[in-house]
N, C-alpha and C positions, 0 to 999 in steps of 0.2 A: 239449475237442474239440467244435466245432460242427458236426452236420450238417446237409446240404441237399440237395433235391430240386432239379436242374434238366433243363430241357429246351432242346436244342441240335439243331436241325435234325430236329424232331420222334425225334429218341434220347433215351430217358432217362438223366439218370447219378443216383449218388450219390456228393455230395460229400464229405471230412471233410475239417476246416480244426482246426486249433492254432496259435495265433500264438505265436511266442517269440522267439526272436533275429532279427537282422538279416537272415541270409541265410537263403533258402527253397529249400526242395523240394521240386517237382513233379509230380507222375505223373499227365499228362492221359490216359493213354492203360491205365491200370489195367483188365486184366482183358483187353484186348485184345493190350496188348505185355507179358504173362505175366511175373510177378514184379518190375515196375518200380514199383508202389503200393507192392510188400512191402519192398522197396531202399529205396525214401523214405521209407517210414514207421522202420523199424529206424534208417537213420542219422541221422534228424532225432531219434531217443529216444535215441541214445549222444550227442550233441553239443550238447542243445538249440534246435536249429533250427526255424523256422518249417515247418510241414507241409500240403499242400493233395493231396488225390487227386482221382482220379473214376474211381469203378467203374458198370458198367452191369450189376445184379443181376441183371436183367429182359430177357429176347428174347435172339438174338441177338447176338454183339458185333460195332460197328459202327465203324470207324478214321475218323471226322471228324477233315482236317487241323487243327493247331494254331492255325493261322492267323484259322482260323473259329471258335475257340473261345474270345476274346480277352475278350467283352462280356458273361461272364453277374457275374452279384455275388457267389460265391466268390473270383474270379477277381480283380476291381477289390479287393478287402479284401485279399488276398493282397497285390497290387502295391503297395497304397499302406504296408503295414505294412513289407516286407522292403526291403531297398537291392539285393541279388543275388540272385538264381535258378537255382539249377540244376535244369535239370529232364531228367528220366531218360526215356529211349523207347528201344525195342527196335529191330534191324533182321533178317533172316534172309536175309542176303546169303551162299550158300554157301560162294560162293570167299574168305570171311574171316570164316569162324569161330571166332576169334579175335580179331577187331582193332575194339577200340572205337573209334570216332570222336567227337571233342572238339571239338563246334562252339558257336557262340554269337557274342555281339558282345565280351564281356568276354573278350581273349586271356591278358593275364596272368595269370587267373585259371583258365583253359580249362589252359593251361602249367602250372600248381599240382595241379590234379588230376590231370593225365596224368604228372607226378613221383610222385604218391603211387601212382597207380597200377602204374607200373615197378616199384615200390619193392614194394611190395605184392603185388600180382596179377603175379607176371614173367612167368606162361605166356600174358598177354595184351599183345595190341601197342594202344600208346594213339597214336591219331593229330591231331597238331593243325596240322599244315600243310593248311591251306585248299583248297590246288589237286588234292592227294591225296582230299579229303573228297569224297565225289561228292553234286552241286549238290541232292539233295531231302534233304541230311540234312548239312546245313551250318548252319540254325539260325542264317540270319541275317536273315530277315524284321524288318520291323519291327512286322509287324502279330503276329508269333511273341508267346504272351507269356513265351517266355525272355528275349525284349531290351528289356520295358515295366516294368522296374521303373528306379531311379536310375543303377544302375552296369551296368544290361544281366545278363546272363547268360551261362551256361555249358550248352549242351546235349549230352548224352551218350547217343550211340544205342550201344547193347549190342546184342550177340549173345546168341542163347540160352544159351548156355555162362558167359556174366557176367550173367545174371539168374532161373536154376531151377537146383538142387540136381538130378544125376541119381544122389545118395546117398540122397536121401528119397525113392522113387517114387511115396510113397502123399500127398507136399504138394509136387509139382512145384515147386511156384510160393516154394518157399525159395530167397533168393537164398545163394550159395556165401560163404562167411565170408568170405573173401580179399578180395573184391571188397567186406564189406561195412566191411573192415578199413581197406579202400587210402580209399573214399570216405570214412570216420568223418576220418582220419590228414589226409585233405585237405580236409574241411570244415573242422576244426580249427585247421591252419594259416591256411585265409579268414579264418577268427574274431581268428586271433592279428594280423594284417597291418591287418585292420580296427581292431582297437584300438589301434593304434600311430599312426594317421593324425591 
């Protein structure tokens, strides 16, 4: 694991980086959108997957869109090593707290996850029709770095309910097995589809 100091719209983060397999992990948004670094990191260690976070130790936590976060050098080493990305963020959309939303550029892939998910997590609704997704959490910028690696990416905004344990109240930030079972079940699948091409 490599880490790094960067600086991003005068915020500090701290980055960790592990390069492994093909497809990547994301959690730009570590420490702000609660337990989405701990989601990346857990199912990129059961799968082998490439892993990248950014937590902000220090001050304050500050939500710099993704958009704006495209150009530091954890970020470019990430993209050029992984071919897909999935990267994990939170939403706290009241009236669906429940329903993850499955955006990104890569749909068949988006469509894989949100099978395992069904499959897996059933108390949560995975949503991949586009027109349903409402437009700041659709993840399909191009400047997003979900969509700047080879084959684009999959972005998953979660509810708090699919990213903090309210079984452990003393480490919030545990994500709930289900949800770490559905994503392990559907990164795996990417892996298996990938090797067949």
């Amino acid at each position: 694991m490599r880490t790094e100091h960067v600086r991003i719209e005068g915020v500090n983060f701290l980055t960790r980086l592990t390069l492994a397999g093909p497809i990547g992990l994301l959690a730009l948004h570590g420490g702000v959108e609660g337990g989405t670094a701990e989601l990346a990191t857990e199912v990129a260690t059961r799968t082998g997957a490439t892993l990248l976070t950014f937590t902000q130790p220090l001050g304050p936590p500050t939500h710099i869109p993704s958009t704006r976060m495209s150009e530091c050098p954890p970020l470019h080493t990430f993209a050029a090593h992984v071919s897909l990305t999935i990267s994990l963020h939170g939403h706290n959309r009241g009236s669906t707290p429940r329903t993850i939303y499955v955006g990104g550029s890569n749909r068949p892939a988006a469509r894989a996850l949100a099978t395992a998910l069904s499959r897996w997590a059933p108390e949560f609704l995975p949503l991949t029709t586009l027109s349903e997704i409402p437009n700041p959490l659709r993840g399909l910028h191009p400047d997003n770095p979900v969509n700047r690696t080879k084959d684009g990416g999959v972005q998953l905004e979660l509810p708090v309910l699919a990213r903090t344990s309210h079984a452990a109240p003393t480490h919030p930030e545990i994500p709930p097995e289900e949800i770490v079972e559905a994503l392990t079940a559907g990164v795996r699948s990417l892996m298996e589809r990938a090797e067949q091409r």
